[in-house]
C-alpha atoms as an extended CHARMM CRD file, in Angstrom:
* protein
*
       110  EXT
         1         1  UNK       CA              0.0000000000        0.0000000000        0.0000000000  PROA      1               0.0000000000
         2         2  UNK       CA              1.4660000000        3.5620000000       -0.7950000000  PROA      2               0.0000000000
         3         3  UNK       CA              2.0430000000        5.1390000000        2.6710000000  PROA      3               0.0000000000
         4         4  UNK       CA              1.9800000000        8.3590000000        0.7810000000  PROA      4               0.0000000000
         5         5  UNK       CA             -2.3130000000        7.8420000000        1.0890000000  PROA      5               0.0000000000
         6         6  UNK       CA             -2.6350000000        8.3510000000        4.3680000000  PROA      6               0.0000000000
         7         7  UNK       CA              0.1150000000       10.6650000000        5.1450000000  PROA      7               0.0000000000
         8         8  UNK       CA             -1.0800000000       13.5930000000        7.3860000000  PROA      8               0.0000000000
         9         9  UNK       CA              0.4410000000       16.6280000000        5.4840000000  PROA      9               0.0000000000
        10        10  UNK       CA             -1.9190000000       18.8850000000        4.4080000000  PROA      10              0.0000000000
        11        11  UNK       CA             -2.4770000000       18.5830000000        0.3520000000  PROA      11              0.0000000000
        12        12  UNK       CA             -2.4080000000       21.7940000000       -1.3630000000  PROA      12              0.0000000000
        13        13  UNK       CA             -5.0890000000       22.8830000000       -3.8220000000  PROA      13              0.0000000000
        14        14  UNK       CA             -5.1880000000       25.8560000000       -5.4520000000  PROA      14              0.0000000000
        15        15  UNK       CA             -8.0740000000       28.1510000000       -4.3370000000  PROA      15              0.0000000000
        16        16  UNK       CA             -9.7690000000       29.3800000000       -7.0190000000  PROA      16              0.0000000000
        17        17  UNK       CA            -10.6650000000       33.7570000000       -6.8140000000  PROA      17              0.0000000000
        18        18  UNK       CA            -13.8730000000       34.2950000000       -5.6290000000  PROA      18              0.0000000000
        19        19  UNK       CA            -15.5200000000       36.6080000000       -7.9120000000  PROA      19              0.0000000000
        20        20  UNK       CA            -16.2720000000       40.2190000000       -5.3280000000  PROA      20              0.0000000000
        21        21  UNK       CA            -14.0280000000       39.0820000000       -2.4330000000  PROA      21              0.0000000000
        22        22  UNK       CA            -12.2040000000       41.5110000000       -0.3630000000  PROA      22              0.0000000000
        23        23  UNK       CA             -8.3680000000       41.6250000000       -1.3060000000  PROA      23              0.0000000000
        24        24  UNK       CA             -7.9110000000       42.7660000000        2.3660000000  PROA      24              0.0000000000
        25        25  UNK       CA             -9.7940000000       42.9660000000        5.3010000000  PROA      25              0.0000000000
        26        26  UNK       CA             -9.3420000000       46.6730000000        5.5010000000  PROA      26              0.0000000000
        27        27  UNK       CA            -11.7550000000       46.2950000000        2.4580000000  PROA      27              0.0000000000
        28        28  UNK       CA            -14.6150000000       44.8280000000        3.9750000000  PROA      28              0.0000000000
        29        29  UNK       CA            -17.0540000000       47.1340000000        4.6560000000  PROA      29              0.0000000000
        30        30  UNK       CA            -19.5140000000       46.9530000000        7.6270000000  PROA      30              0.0000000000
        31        31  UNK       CA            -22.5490000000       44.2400000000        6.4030000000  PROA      31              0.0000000000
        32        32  UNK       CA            -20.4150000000       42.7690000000        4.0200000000  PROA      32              0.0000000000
        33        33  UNK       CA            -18.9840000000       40.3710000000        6.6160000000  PROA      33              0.0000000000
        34        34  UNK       CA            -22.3580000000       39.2930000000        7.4020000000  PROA      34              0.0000000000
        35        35  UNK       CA            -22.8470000000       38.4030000000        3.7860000000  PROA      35              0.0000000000
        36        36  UNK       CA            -20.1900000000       36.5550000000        2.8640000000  PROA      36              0.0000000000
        37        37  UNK       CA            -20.7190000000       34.4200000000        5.9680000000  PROA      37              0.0000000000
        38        38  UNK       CA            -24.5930000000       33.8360000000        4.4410000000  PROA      38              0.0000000000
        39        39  UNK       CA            -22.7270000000       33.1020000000        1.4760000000  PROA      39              0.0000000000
        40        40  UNK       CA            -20.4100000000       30.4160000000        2.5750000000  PROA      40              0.0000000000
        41        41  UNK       CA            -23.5210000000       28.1260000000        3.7210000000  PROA      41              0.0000000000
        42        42  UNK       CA            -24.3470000000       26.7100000000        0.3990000000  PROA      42              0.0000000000
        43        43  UNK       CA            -21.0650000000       25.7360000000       -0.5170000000  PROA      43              0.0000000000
        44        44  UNK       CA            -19.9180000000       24.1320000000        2.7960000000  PROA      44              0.0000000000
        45        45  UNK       CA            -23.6190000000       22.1460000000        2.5990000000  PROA      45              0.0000000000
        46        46  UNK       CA            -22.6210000000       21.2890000000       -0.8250000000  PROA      46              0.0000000000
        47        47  UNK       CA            -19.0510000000       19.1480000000        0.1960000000  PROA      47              0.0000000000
        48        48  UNK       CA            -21.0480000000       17.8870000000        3.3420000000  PROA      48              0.0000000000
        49        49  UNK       CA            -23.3190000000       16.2580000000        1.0410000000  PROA      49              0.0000000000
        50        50  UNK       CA            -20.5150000000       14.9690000000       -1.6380000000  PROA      50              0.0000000000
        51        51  UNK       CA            -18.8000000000       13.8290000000        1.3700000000  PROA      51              0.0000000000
        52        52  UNK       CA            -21.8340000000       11.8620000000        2.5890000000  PROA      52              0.0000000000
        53        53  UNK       CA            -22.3410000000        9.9300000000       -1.0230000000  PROA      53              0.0000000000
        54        54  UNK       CA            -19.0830000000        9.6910000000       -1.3710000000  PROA      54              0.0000000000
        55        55  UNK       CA            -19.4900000000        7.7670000000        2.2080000000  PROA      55              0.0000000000
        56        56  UNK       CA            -22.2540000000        6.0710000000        1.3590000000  PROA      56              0.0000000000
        57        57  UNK       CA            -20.2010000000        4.3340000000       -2.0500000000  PROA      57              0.0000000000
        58        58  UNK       CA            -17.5540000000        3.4920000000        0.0800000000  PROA      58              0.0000000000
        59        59  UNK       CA            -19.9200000000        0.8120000000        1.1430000000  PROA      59              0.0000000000
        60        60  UNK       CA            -20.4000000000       -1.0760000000       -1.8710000000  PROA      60              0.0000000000
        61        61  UNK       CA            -16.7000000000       -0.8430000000       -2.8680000000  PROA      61              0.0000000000
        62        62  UNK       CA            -14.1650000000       -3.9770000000       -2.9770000000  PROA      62              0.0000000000
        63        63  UNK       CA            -10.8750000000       -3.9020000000       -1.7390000000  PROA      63              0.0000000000
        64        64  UNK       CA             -9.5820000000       -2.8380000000        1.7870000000  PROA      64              0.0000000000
        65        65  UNK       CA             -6.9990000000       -0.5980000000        0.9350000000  PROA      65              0.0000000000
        66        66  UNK       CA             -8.7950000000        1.1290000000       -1.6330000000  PROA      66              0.0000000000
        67        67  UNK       CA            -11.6940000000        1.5420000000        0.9040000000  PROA      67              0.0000000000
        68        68  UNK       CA             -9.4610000000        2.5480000000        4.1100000000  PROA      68              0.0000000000
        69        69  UNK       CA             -8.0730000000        5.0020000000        2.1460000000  PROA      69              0.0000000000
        70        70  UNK       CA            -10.9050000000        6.5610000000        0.8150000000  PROA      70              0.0000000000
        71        71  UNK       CA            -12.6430000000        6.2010000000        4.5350000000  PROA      71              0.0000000000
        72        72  UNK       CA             -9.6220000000        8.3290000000        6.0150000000  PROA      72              0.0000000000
        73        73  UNK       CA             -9.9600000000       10.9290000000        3.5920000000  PROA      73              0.0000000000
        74        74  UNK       CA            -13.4860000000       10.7160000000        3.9870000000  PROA      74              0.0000000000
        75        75  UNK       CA            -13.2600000000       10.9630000000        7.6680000000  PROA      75              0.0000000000
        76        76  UNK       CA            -10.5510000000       13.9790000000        7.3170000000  PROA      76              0.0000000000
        77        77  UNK       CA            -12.9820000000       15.9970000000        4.9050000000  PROA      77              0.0000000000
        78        78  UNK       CA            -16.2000000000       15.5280000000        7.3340000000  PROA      78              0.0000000000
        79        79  UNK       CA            -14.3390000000       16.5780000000       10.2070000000  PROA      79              0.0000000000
        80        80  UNK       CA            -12.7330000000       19.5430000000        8.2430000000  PROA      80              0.0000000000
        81        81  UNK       CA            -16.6530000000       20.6660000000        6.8350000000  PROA      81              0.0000000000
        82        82  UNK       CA            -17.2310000000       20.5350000000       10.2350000000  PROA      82              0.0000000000
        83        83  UNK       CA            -14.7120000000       22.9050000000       11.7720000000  PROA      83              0.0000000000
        84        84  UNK       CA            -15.2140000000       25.1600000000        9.0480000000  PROA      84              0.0000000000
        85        85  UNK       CA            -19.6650000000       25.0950000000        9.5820000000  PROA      85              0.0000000000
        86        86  UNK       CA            -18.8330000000       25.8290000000       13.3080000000  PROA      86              0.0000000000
        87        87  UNK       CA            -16.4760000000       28.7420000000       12.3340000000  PROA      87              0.0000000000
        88        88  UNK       CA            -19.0180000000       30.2210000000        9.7390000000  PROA      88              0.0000000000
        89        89  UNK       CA            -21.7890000000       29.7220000000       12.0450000000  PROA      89              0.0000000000
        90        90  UNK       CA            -20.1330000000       31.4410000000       14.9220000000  PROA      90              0.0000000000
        91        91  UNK       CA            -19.2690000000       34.3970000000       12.3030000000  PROA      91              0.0000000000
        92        92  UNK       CA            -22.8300000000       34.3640000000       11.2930000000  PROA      92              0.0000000000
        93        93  UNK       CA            -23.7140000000       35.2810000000       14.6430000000  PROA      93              0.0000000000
        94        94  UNK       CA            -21.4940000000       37.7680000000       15.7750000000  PROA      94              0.0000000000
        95        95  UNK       CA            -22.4750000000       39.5740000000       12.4000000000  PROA      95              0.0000000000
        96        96  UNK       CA            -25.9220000000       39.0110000000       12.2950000000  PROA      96              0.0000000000
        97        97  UNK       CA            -27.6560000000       42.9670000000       12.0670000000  PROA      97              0.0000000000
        98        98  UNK       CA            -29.4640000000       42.0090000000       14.8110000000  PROA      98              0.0000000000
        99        99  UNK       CA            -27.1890000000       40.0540000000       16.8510000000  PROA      99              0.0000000000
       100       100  UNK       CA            -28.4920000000       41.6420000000       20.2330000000  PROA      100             0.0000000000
       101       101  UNK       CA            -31.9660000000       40.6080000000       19.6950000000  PROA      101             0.0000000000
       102       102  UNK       CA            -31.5550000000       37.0710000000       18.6850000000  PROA      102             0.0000000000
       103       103  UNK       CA            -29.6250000000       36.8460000000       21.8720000000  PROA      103             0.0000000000
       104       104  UNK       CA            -32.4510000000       38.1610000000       23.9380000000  PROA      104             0.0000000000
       105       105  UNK       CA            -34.5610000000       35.5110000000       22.1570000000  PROA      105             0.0000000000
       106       106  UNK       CA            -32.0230000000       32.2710000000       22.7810000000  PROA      106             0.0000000000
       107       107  UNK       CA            -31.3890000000       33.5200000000       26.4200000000  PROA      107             0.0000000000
       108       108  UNK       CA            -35.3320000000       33.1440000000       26.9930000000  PROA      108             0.0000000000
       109       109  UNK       CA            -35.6900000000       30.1360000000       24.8960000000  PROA      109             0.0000000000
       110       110  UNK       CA            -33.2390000000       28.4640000000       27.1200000000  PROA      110             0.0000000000
């Protein structure tokens, strides 16, 4: 089996430009953070559900080191979507417009 696989450097990918983003954070205006947080939803939801078919095929697949393999980088992705979700989501909230309000409303929720 190639030990290179599972190795636990990071792999580089190029990022592609994201068409209206800030070149520096002195750039971002205030509301704009807010709305490239609401932005980043769809496309973290979107590699949460490739990695959960990708998952699921893992299932019907022969072959144990083919399927370890793809199960640790699986594993690595999921857990990566979901630092990333938790990040966004704690951004969302600290720049929501009305961040004081929907406070007031989880504190009596609770």
């Amino acid at each position: 089996m190639n030990s290179n696989i599972l190795s636990s450097k990071p792999i580089e990918i190029p990022v592609p430009a994201v068409a209206g983003a800030a070149k520096s954070d002195a750039l971002v205006r205030e509301g704009q953070t807010y709305d490239i947080v609401c932005k980043m939803e769809n496309p973290l939801w979107t590699i949460h559900d490739i990695l959960t078919a990708i998952g699921m095929m893992v299932i019907e697949m022969d072959g144990d080191e083919a399927i370890g393999a793809l199960q640790r980088l699986v594993s690595i992705a999921q857990r990566s979507f979901e630092e990333a979700e938790a990040l966004r989501a704690r951004l969302f909230h600290l720049n929501h417009p009305d961040r004081d309000d929907v406070a007031k409303e989880r504190a009596n929720e609770a």
